[in-house]
Backbone atoms as SQL, in Angstrom:
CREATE TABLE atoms (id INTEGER PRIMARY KEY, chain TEXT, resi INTEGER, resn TEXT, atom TEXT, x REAL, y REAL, z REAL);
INSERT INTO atoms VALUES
  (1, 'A', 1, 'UNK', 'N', -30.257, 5.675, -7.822),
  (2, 'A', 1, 'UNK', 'CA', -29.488, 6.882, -8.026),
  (3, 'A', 1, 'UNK', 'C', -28.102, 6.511, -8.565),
  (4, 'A', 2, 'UNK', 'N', -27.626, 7.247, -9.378),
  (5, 'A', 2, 'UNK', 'CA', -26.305, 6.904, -10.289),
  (6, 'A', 2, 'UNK', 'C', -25.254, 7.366, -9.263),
  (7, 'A', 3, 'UNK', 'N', -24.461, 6.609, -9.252),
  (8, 'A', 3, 'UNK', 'CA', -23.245, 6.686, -9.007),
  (9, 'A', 3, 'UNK', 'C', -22.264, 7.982, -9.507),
  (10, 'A', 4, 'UNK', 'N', -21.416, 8.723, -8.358),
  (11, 'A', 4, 'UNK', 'CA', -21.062, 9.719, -9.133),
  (12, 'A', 4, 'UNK', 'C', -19.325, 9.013, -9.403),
  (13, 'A', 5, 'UNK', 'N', -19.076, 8.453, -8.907),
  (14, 'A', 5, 'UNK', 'CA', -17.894, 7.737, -9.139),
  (15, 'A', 5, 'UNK', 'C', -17.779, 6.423, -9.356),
  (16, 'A', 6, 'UNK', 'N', -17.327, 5.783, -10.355),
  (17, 'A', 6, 'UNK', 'CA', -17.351, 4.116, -10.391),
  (18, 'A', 6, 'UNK', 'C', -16.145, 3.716, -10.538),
  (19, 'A', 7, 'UNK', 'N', -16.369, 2.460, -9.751),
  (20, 'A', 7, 'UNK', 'CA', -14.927, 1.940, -9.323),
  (21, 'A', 7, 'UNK', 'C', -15.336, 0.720, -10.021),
  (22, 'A', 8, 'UNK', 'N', -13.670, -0.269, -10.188),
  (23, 'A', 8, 'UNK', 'CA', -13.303, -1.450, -10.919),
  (24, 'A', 8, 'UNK', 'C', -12.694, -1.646, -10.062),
  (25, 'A', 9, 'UNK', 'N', -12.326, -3.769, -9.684),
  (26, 'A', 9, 'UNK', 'CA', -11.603, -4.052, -9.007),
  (27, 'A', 9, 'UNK', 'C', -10.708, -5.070, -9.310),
  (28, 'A', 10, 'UNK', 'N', -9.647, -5.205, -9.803),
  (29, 'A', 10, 'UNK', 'CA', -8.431, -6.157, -10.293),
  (30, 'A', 10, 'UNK', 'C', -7.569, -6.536, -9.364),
  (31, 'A', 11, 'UNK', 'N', -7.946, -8.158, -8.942),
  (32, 'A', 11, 'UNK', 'CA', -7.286, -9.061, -7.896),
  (33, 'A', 11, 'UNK', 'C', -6.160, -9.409, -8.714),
  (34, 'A', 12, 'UNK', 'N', -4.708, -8.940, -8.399),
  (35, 'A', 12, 'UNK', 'CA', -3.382, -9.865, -8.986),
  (36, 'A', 12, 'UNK', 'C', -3.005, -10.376, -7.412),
  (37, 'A', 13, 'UNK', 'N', -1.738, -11.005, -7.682),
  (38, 'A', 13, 'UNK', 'CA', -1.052, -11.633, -6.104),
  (39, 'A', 13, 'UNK', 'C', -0.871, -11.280, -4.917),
  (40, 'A', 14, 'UNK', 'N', -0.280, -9.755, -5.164),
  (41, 'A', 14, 'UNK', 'CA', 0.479, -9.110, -4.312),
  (42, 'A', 14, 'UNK', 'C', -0.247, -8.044, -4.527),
  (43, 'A', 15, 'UNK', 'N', -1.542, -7.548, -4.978),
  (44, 'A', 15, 'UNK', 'CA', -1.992, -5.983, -4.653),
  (45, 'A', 15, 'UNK', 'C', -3.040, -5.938, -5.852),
  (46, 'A', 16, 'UNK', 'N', -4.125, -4.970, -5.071),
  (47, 'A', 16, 'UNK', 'CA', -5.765, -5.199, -5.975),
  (48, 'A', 16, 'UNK', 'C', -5.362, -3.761, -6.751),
  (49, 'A', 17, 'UNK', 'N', -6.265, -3.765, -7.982),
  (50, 'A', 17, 'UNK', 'CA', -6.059, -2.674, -8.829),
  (51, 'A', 17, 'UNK', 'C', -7.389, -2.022, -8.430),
  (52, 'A', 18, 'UNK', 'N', -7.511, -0.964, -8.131),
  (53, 'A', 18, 'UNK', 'CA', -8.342, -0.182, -8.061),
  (54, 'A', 18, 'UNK', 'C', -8.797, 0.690, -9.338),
  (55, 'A', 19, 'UNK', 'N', -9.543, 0.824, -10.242),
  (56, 'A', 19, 'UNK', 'CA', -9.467, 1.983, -11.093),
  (57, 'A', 19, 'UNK', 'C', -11.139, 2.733, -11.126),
  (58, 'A', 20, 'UNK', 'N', -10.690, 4.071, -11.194),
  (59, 'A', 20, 'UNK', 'CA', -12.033, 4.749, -10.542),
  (60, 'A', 20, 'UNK', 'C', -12.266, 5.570, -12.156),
  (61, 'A', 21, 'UNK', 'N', -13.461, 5.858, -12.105),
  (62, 'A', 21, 'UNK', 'CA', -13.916, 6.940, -13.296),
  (63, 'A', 21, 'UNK', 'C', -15.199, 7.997, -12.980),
  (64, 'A', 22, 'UNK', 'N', -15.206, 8.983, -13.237),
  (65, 'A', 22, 'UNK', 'CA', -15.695, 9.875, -12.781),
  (66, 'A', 22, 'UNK', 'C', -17.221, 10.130, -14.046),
  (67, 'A', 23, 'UNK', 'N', -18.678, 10.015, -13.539),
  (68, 'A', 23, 'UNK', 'CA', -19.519, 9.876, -14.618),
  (69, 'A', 23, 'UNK', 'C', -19.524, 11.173, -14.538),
  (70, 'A', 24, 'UNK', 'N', -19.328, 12.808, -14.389),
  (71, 'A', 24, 'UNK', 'CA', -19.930, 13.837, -14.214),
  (72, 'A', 24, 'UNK', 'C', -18.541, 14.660, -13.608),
  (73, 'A', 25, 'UNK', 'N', -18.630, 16.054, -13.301),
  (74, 'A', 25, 'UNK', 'CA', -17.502, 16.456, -12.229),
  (75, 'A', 25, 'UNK', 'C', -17.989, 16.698, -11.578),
  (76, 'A', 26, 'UNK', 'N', -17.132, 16.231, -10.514),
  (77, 'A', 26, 'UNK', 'CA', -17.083, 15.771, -9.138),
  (78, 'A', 26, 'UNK', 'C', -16.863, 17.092, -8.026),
  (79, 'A', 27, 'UNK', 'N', -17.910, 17.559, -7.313),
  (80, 'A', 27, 'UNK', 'CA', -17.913, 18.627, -6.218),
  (81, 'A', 27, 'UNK', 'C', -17.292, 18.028, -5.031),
  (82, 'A', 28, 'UNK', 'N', -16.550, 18.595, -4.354),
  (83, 'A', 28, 'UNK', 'CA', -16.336, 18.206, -2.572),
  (84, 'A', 28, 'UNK', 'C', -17.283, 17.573, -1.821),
  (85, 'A', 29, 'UNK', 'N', -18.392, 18.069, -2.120),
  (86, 'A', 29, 'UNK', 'CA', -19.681, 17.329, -1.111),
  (87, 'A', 29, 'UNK', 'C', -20.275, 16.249, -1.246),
  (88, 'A', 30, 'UNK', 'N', -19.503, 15.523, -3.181),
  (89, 'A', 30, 'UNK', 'CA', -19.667, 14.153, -3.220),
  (90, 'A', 30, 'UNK', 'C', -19.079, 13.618, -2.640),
  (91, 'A', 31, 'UNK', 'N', -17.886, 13.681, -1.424),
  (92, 'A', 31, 'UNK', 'CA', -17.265, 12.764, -0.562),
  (93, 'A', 31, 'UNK', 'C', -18.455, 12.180, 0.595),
  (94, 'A', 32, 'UNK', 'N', -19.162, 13.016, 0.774),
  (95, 'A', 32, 'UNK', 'CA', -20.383, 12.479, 2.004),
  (96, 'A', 32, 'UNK', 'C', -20.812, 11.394, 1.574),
  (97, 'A', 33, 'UNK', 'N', -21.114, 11.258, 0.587),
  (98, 'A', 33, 'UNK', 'CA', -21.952, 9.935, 0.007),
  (99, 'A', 33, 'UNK', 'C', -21.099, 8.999, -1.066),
  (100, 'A', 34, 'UNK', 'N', -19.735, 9.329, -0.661),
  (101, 'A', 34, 'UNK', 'CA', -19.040, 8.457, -1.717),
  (102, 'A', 34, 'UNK', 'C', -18.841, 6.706, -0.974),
  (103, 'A', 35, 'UNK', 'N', -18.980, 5.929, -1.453),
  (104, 'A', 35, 'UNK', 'CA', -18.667, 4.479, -0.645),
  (105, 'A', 35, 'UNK', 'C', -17.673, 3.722, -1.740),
  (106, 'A', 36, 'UNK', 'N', -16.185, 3.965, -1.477),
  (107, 'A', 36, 'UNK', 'CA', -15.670, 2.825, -2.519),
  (108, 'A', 36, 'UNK', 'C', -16.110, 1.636, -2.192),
  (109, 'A', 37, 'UNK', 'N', -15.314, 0.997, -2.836),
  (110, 'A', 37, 'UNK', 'CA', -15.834, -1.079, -2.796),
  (111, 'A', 37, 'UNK', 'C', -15.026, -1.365, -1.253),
  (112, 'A', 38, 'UNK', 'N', -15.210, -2.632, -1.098),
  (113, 'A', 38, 'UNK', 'CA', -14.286, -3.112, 0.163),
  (114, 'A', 38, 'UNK', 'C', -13.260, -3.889, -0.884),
  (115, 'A', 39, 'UNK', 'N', -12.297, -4.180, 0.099),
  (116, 'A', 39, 'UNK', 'CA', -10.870, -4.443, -1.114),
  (117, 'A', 39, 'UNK', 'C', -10.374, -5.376, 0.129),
  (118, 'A', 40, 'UNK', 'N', -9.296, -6.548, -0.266),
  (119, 'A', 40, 'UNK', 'CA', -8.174, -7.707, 0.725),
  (120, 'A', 40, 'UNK', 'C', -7.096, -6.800, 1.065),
  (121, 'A', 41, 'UNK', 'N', -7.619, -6.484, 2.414),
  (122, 'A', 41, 'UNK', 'CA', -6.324, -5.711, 3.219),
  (123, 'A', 41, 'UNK', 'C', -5.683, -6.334, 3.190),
  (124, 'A', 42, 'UNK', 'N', -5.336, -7.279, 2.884),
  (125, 'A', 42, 'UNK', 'CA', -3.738, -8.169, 3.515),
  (126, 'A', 42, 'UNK', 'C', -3.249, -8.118, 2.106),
  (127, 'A', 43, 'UNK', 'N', -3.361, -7.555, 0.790),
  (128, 'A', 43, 'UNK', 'CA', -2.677, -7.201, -0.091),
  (129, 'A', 43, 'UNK', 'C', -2.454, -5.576, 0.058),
  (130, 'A', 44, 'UNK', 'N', -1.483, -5.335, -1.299),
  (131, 'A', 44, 'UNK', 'CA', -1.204, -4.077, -0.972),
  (132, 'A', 44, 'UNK', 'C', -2.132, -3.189, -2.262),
  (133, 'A', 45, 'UNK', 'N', -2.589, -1.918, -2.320),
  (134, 'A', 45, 'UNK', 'CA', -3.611, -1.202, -3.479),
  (135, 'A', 45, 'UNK', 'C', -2.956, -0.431, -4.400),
  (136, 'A', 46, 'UNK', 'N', -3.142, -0.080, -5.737),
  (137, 'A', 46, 'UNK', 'CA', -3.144, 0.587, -6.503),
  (138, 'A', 46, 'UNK', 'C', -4.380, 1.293, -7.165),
  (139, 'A', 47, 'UNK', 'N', -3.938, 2.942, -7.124),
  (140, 'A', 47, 'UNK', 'CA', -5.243, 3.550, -7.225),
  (141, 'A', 47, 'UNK', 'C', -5.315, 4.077, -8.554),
  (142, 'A', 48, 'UNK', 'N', -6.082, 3.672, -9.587),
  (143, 'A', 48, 'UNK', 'CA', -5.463, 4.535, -11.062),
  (144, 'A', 48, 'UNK', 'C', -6.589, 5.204, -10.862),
  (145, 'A', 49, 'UNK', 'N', -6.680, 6.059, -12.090),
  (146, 'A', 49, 'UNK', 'CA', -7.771, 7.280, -12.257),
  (147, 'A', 49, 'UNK', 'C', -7.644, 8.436, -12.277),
  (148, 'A', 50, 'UNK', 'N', -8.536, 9.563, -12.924),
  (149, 'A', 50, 'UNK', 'CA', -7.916, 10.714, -13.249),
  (150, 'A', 50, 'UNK', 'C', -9.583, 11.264, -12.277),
  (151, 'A', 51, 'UNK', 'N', -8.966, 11.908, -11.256),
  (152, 'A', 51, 'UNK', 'CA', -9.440, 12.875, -10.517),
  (153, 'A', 51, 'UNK', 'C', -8.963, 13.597, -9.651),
  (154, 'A', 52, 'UNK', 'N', -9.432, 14.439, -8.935),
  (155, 'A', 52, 'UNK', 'CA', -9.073, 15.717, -7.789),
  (156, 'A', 52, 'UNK', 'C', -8.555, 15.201, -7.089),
  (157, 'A', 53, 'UNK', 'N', -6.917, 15.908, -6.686),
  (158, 'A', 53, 'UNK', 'CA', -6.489, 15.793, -5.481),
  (159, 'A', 53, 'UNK', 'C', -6.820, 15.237, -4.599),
  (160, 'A', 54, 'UNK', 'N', -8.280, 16.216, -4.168),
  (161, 'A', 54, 'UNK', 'CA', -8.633, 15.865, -2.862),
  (162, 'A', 54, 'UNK', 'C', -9.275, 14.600, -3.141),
  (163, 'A', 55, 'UNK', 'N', -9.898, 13.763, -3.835),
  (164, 'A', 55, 'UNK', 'CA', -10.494, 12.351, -4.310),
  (165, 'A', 55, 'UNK', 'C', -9.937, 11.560, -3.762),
  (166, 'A', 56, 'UNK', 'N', -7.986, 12.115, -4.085),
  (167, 'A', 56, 'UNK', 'CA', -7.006, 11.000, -4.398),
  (168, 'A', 56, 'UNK', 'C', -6.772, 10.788, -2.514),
  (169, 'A', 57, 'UNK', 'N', -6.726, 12.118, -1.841),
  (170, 'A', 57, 'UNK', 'CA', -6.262, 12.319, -0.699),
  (171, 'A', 57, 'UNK', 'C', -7.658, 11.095, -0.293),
  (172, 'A', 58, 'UNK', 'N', -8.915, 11.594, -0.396),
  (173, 'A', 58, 'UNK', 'CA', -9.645, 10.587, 0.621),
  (174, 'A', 58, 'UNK', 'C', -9.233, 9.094, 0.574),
  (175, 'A', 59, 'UNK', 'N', -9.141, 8.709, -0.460),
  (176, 'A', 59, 'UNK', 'CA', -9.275, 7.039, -1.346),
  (177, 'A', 59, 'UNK', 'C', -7.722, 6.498, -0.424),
  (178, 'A', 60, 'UNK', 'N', -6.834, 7.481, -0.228),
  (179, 'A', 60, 'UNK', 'CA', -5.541, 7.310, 0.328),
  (180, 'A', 60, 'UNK', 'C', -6.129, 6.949, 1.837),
  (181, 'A', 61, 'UNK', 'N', -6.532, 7.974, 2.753),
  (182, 'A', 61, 'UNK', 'CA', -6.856, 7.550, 3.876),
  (183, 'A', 61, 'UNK', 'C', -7.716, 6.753, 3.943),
  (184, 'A', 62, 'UNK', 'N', -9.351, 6.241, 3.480),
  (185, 'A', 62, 'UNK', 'CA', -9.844, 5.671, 3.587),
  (186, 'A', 62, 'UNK', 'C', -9.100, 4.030, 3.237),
  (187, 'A', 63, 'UNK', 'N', -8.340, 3.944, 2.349),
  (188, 'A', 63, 'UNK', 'CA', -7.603, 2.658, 2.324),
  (189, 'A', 63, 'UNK', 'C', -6.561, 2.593, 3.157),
  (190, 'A', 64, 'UNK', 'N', -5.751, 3.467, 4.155),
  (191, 'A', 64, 'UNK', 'CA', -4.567, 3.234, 5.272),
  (192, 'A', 64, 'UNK', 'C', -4.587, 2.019, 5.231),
  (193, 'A', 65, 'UNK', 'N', -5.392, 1.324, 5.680),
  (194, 'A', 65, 'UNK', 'CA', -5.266, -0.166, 6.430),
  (195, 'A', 65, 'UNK', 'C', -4.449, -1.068, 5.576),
  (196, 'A', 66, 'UNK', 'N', -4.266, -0.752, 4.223),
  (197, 'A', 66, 'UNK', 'CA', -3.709, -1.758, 3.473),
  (198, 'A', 66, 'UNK', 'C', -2.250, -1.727, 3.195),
  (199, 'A', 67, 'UNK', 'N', -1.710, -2.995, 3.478),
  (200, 'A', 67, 'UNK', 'CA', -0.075, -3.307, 3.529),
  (201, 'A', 67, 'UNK', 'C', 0.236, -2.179, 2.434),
  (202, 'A', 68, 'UNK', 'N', 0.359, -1.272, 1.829),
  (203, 'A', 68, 'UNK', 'CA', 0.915, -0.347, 0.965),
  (204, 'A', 68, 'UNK', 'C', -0.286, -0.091, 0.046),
  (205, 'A', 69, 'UNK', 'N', 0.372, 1.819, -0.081),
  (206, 'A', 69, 'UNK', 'CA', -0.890, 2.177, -1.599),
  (207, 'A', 69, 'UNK', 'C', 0.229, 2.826, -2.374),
  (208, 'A', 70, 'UNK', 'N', -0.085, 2.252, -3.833),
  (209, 'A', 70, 'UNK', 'CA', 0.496, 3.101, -5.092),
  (210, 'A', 70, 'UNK', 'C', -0.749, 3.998, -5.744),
  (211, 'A', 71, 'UNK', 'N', -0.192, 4.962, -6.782),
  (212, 'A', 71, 'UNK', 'CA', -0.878, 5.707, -7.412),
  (213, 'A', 71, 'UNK', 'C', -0.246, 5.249, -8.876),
  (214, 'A', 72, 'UNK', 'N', -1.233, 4.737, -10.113),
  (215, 'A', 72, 'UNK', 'CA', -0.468, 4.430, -10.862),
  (216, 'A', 72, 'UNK', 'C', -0.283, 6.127, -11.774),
  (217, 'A', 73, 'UNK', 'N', 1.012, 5.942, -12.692),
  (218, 'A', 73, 'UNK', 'CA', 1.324, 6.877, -13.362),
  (219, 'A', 73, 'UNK', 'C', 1.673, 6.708, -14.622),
  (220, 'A', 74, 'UNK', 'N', 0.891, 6.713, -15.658),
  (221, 'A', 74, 'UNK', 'CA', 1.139, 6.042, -16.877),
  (222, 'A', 74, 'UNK', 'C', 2.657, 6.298, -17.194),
  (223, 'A', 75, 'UNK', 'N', 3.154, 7.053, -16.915),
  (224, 'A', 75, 'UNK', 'CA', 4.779, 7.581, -17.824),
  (225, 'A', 75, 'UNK', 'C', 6.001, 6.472, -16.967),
  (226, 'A', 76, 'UNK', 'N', 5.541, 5.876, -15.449),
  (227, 'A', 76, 'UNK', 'CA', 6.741, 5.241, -15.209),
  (228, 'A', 76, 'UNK', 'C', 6.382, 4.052, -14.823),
  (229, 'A', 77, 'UNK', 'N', 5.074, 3.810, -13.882),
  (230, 'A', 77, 'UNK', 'CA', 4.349, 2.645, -13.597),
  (231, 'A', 77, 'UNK', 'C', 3.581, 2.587, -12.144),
  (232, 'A', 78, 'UNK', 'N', 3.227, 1.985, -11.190),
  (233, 'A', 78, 'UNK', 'CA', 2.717, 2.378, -10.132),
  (234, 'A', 78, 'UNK', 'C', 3.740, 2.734, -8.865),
  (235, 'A', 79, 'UNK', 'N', 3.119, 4.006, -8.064),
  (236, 'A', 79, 'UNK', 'CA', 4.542, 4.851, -6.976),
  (237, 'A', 79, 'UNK', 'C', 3.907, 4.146, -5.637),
  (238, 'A', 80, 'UNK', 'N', 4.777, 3.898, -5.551),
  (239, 'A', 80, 'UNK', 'CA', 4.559, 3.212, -4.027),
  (240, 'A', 80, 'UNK', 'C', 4.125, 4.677, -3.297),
  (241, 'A', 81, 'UNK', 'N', 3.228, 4.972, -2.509),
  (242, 'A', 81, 'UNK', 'CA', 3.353, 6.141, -1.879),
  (243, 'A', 81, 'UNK', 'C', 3.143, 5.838, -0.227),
  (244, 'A', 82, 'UNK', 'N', 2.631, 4.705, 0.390),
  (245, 'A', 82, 'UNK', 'CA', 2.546, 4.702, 1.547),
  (246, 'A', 82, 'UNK', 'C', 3.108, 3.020, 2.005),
  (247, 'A', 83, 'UNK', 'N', 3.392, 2.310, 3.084),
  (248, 'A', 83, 'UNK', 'CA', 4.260, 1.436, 3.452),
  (249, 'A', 83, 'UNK', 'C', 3.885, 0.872, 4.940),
  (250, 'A', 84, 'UNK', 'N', 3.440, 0.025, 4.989),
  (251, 'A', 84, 'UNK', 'CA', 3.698, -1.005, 6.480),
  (252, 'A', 84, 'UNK', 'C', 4.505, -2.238, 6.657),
  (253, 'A', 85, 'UNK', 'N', 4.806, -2.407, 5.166),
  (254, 'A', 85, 'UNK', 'CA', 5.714, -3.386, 4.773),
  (255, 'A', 85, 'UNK', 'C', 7.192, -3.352, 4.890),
  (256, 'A', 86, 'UNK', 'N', 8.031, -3.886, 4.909),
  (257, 'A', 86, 'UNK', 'CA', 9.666, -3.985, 4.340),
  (258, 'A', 86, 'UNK', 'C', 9.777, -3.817, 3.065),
  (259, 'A', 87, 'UNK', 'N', 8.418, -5.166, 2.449),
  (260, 'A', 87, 'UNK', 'CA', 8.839, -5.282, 0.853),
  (261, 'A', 87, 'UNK', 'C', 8.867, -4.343, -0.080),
  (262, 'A', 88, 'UNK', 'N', 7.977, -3.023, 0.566),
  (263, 'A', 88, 'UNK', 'CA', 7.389, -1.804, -0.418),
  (264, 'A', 88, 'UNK', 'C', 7.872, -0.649, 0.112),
  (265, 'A', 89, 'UNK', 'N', 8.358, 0.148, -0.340),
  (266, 'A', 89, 'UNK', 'CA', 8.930, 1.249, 0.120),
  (267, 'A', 89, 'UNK', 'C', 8.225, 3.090, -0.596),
  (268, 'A', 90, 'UNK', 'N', 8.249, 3.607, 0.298),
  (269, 'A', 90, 'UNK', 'CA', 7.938, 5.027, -0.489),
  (270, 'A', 90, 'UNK', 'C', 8.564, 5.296, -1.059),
  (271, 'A', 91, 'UNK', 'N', 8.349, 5.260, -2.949),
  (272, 'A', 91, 'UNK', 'CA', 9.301, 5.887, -3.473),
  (273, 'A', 91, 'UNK', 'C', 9.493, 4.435, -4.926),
  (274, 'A', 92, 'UNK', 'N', 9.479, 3.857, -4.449),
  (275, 'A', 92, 'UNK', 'CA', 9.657, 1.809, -4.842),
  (276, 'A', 92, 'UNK', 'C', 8.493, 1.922, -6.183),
  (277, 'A', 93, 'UNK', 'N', 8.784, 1.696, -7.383),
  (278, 'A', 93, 'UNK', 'CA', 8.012, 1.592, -8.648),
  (279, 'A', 93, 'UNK', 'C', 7.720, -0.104, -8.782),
  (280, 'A', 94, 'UNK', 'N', 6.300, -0.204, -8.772),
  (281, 'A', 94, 'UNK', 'CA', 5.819, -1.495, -10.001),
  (282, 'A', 94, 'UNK', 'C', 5.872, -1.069, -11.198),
  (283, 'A', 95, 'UNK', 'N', 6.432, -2.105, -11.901),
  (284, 'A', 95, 'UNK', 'CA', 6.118, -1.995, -13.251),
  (285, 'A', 95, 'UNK', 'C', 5.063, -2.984, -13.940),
  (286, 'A', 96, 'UNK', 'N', 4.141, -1.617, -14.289),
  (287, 'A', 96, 'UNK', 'CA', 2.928, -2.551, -14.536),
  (288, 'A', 96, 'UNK', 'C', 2.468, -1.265, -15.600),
  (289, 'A', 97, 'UNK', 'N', 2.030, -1.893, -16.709),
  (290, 'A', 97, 'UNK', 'CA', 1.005, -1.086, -17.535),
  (291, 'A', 97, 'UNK', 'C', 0.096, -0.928, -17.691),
  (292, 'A', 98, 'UNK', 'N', -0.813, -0.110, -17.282),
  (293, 'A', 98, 'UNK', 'CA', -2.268, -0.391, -17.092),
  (294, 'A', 98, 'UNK', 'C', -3.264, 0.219, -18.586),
  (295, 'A', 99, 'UNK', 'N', -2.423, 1.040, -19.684),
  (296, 'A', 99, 'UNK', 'CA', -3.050, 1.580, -20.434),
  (297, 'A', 99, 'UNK', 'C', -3.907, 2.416, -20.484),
  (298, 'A', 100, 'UNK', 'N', -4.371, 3.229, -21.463),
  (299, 'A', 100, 'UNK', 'CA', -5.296, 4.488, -21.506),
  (300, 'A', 100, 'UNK', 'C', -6.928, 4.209, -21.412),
  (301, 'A', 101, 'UNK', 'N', -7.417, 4.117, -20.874),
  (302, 'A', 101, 'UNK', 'CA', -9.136, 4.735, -21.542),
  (303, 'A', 101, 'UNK', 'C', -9.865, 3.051, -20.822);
C-alpha cells in the first residue's frame, strides 16, 4: 500500500533534515496510519514541507523528544520553534537553504 506521505532524511551535525511530500491530499484520518521515520534524538529536527497545519502540529508533537524543532521557511531559513537546549532558542534562525521542489 502506497504511502500517503513520504519522508526524506538529512543527517548534518547538529540537527536531521526532515523533508516530507505529500503523494495525494491528505484527509485528517491519514494521521491514524501515518508512521514518520525514527530520527537521533540527541540532535535537534528540521521539518520542511508543504502541508496542513494540523500535519505540521502532529510531526511537532510526535518529535517533542528532540533537543529542538525548526520549521524551515524558504524566505528566511529554518525557525527554531521549540527548545530543551540553551543553544537554540524560540525564535533563533538557521541559516540554511534548502531550495524549491
Amino acid at each position: 500500500m502506497k504511502e500517503d506521505v513520504l519522508f526524506e532524511l538529512e543527517e548534518k551535525e547538529k540537527y536531521t533534515i526532515l523533508s516530507f511530500r505529500m503523494e495525494k491530499n491528505l484527509v485528517p484520518s491519514a494521521l491514524y496510519n501515518l508512521s514518520p521515520p525514527n530520527v537521533n534524538t540527541r540532535k535537534g529536527l528540521i521539518l520542511n514541507g508543504r502541508g496542513p497545519i494540523w500535519l505540521y502540529a502532529f510531526l511537532v508533537h510526535f518529535y517533542h523528544p528532540t533537543p529542538f524543532l525548526a520549521v524551515y521557511d524558504p524566505r528566511v531559513g529554518a525557525v527554531v520553534i521549540a527548545s530543551h537546549v540553551p543553544e537554540f532558542r524560540p525564535g533563533d534562525v538557521l541559516d540554511i537553504y534548502l531550495g524549491e521542489g
